[in-house]
N, C-alpha and C positions, 0 to 999 in steps of 0.2 A: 347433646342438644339441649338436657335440660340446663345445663351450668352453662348454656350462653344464652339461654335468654334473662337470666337475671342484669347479666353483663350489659347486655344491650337497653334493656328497660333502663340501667343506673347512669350508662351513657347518652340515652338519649334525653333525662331527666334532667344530666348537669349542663348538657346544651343549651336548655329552655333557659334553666338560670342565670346561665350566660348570658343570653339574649335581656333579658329578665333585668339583670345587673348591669348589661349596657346600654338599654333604656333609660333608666331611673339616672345612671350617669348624663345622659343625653338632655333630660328635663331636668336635673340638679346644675347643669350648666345654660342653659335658657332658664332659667331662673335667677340665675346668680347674672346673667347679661340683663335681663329686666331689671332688677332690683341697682342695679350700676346706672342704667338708662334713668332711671326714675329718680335717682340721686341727683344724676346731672340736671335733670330739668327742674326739679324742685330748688336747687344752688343758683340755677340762672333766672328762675321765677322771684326766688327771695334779694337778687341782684335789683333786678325789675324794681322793685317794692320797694329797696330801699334807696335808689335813685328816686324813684317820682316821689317818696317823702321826702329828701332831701329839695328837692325842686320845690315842693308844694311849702316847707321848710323856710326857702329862702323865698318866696313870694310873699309868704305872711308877713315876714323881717322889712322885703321893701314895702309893701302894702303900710305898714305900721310905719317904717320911717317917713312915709310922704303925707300922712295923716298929720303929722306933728306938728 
């Protein structure tokens, strides 16, 4: 009896870490899909940006050609 309870405490121990390990797996992949999300929008944000400068770009161009 005494030689299984160390058994059981090392078993029940490496279970936790399992759990433990496949958590931290769980939030290291929601993390890594955030971090992907956040890419995209910031790539279609600076799209954004550099269309309306270009717009804003060529309104200067005609602005200044019609002055002339």
């Amino acid at each position: 009896m005494k030689a299984l309870l160390p058994v059981l405490l090392t078993l029940s121990l490496a279970a936790c870490g399992a759990d433990t390990a496949t958590s931290a797996a769980a939030v290291a992949a929601a993390k890594k899909q955030e971090v992907e999300q956040a890419e995209a929008t910031k790539a279609r944000v600076q799209q954004q940006l550099d269309e309306a400068n270009a717009m804003m770009q060529k309104r200067l161009q005609e602005t200044d050609q019609q002055t002339r």
